[in-house]
C-alpha positions in Angstrom: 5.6 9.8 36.1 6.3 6.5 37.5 5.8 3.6 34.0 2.5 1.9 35.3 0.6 5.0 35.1 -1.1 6.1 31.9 0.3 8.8 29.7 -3.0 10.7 29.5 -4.5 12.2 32.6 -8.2 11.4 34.2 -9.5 14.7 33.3 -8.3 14.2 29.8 -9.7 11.1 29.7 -12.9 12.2 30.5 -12.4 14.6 27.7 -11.7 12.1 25.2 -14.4 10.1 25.4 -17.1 13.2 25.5 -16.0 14.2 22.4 -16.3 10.3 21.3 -19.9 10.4 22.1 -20.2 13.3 19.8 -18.1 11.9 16.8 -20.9 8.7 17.5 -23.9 11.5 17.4 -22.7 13.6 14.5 -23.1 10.2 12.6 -26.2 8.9 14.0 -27.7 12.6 13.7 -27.4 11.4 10.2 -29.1 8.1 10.1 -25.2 6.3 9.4 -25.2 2.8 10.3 -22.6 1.9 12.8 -21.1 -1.5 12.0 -18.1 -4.2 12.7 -15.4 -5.7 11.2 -12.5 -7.9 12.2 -9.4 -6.6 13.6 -8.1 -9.9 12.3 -8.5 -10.8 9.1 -7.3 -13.9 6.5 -5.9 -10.8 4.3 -5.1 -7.0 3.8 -4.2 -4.0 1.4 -1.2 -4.2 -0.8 0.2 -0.6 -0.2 3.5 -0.1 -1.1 4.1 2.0 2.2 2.0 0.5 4.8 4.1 -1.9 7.0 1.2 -4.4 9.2 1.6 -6.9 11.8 1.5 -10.9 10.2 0.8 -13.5 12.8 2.7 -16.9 12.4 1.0 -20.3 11.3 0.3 -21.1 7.8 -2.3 -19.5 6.9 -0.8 -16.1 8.1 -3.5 -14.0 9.3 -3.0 -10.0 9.6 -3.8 -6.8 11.9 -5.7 -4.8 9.9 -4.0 -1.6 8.9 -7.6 -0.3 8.0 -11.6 -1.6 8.1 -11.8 -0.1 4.2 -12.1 -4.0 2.6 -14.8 -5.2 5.2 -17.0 -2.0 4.8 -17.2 -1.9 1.1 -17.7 -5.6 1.5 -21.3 -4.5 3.5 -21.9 -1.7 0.8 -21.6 -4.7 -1.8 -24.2 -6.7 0.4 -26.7 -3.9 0.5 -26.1 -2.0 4.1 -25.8 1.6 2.6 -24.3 4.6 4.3 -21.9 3.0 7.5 -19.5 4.0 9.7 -17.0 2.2 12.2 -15.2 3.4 15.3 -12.0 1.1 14.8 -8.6 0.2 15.9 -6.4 -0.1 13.8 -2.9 -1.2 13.2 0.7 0.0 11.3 3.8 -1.8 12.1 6.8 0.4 12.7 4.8 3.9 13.3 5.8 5.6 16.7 6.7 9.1 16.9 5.0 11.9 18.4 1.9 11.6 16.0 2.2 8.0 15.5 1.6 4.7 17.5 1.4 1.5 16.2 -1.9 1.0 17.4 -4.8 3.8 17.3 -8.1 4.8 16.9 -9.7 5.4 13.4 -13.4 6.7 12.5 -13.6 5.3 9.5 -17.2 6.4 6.6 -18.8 5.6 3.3 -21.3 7.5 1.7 -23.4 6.1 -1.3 -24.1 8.5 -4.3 -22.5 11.4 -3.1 -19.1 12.8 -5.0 -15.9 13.3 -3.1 -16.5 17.1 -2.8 -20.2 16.6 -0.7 -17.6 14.1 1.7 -14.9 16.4 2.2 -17.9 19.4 3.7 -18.8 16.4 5.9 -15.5 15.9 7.4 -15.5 19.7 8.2 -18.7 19.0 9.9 -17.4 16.5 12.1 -14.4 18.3 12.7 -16.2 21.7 13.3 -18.3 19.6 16.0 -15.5 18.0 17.5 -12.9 21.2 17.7 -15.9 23.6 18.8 -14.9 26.0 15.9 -16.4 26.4 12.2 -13.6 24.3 9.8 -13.8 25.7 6.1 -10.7 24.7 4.6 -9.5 25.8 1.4 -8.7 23.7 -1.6 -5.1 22.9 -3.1 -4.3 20.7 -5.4 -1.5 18.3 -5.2 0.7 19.7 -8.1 0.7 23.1 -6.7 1.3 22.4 -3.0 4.8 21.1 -5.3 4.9 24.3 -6.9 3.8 26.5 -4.1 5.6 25.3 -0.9 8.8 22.9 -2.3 9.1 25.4 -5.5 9.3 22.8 -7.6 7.9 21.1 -10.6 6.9 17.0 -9.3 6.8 16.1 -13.1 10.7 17.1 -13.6 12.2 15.0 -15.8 15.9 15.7 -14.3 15.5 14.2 -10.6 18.7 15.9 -9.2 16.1 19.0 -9.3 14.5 17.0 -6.2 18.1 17.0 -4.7 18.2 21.3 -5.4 14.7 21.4 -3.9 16.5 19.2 -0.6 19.3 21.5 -0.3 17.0 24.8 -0.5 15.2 23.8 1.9 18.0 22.3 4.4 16.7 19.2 4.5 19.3 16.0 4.4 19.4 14.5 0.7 18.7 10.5 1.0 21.8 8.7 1.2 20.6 6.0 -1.5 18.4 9.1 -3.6 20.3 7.9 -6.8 18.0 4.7 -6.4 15.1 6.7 -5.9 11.9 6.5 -8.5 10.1 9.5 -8.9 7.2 8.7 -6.5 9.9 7.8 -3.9 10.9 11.4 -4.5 7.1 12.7 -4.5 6.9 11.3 -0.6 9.9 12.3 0.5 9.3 15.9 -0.8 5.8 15.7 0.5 6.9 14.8 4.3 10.5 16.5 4.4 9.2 20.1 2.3 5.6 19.8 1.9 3.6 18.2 4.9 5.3 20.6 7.7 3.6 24.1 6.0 0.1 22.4 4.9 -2.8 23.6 7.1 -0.1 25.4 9.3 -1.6 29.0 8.9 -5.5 27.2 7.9 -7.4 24.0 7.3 -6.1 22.6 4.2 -7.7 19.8 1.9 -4.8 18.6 -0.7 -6.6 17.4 -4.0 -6.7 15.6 -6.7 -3.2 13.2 -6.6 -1.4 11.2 -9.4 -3.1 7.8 -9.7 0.1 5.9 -8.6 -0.5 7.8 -5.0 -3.8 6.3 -4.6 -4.3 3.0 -5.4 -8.2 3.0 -4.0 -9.7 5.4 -6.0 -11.3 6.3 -9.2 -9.6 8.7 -11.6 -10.4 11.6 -14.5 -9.0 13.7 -17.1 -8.0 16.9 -15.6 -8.1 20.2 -17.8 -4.4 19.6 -18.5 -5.0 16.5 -20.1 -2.9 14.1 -17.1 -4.7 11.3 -15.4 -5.7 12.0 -11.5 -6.7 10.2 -8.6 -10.3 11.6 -6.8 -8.2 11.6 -3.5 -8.1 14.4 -0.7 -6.3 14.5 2.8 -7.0 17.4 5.2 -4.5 19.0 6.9 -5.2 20.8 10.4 -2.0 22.9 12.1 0.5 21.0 9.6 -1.0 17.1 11.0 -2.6 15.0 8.5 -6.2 14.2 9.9 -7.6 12.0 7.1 -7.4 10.1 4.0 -10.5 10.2 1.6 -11.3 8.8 -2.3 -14.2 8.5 -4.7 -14.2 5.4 -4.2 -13.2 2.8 -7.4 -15.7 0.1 -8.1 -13.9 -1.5 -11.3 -13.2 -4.8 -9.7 -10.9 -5.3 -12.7 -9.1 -2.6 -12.6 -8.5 -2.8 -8.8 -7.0 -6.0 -9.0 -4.3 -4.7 -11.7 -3.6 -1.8 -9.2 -3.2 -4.6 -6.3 -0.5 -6.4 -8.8 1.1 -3.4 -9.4 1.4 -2.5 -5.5 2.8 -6.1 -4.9 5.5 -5.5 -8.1 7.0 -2.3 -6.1 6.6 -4.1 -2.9 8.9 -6.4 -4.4 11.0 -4.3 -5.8 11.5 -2.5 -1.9 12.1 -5.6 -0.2 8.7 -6.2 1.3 7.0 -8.7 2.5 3.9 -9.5 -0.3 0.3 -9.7 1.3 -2.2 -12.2 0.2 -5.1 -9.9 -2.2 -8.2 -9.9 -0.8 -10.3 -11.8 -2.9 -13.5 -11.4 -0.8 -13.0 -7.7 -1.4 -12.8 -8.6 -5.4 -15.7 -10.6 -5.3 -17.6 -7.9 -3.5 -16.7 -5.5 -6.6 -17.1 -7.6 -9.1 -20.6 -8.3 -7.3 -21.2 -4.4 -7.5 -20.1 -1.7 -5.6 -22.4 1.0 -5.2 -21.2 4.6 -6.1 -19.8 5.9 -3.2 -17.1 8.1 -1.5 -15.3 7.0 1.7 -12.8 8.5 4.4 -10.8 7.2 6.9 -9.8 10.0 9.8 -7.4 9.9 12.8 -9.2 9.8 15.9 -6.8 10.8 18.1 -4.8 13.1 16.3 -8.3 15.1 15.9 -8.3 15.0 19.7 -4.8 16.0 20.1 -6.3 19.2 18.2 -9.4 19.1 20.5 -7.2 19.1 24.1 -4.4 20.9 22.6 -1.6 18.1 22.7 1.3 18.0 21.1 2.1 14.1 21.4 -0.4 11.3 20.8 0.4 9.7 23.7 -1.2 12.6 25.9 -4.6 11.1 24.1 -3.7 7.5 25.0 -3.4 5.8 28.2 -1.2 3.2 26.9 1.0 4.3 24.1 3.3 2.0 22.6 6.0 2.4 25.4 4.0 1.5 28.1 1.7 -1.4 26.1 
């Protein structure tokens, strides 16, 4: 293929955007406002380990890695259930499931718990896949114990290094500087992510507070602290990232401070906090539950592609 053409073929193409029009019925078949927000923005999220693209001048302004800030800015102000068809943007992701720049549906849902969200996203995916999704539950802690063999609250860490060498995978060459959540994600990518969802859909639940800065929290049956967070998980790809959403505007900017201490700490570059979205929860943010989902991976699914850029036309190569 000669480097002017696109990377995903007419017919394709044409298949992509039908099954856009359906991901924009399914939502309107359920009276969910569409809406807009800036791909530009005077701020943006503090995650530890989201990389985003600054512009230069003083004040920076920054691609937005995700429309999450601006949406529950329009719950705040009254607009109810939403949705967005967005790009978005993550510095330094390219790979065969990753581009820098991509497509994102992005949804909030007022009064409904994180359970009554996560049968919606099988809806939408059921519709866009042409097959019933019903995908079973596992928590976080056991896909540790069930699929690495291992025990995440360990207090020795060379027992992440065993789990490495078990399961072939290269031990980090800095892993003696590793923190225990550094050693949570690396397990999760290297041991974990490849077998989720592999043999069937696969919602992973219920996630230490430090690995989801975003959303509210309870006391589980064992008496530990976790985060109302799911992902699902479709042929071992990561499709989405959903909360019960946190409204305490107070304790959201001490989780913001604590993301910018460990940025620190990793060398990274340290975001301005939004304080629009602050003032929108200290204003009052409605009970609600929220999910962002990959677009185009759920259409690599849907056309049965292996590499994102057979869903693009202009992946970050030929940009």
């Amino acid at each position: 293929m000669e480097n002017f053409e696109p990377t995903c073929t007419l017919e394709d193409w044409k298949s992509r955007q039908y099954l856009l029009k359906k991901v924009r019925s399914f939502f309107e078949e359920r009276k969910i406002l569409e809406v807009e927000s800036p791909a530009l923005s005077n701020a943006c999220g503090t995650d530890p380990y989201l990389d985003y693209f600054e512009t230069k001048g003083l004040p920076p302004r920054y691609l937005m890695t995700s429309p999450e800030f601006h949406m529950k800015r329009l719950l705040a102000a009254g607009f109810g259930d939403i949705f967005q068809i967005a790009k978005v943007f993550r510095y330094g992701e390219r790979g065969a499931r990753h581009n820098s720049e991509f497509s994102m549906v992005e949804w909030y849902r007022e009064g409904i718990p994180m359970e009554e969200l996560m049968t919606e996203v099988e809806d939408l995916c059921s519709v866009v896949l042409n097959s019933k999704i019903k995908a079973k539950r596992t928590l976080w802690v056991d896909a540790f114990k069930n699929y690495a063999q291992l025990e995440p609250f360990c207090s020795n860490f060379m027992t992440f290094v065993a789990s490495c060498e078990k399961h072939n995978i290269p031990v980090p060459g800095n892993y003696l500087a590793f923190s225990r959540e550094e050693w949570w994600d690396y397990i999760m990518v290297m041991v974990i992510e490849p077998l989720l969802g592999k043999e069937e859909p696969e919602f992973l639940t219920a996630y230490p507070p430090s690995q989801a800065a975003l959303a509210q929290t309870y006391v589980g049956d064992d008496g530990l602290i976790w985060a109302k967070r799911f992902e699902l998980y479709i042929e071992n790809m990561e499709l989405c990232n959903g909360y019960q959403e946190l409204t305490d505007a107070v304790e959201q900017q001490e989780r913001f401070k604590a993301d910018l201490l460990l940025r620190e700490r990793l060398g990274k570059t340290l975001p301005k906090i939004d304080n629009h979205f602050l003032e929108a929860l200290h204003h009052g943010l409605p009970s609600c539950s929220g999910v962002a989902l990959g677009l185009d991976r759920l259409f690599m699914l849907a056309l049965k592609k292996s590499e994102i850029a057979n869903v693009l036309l202009f992946p970050d190569d030929r940009a």
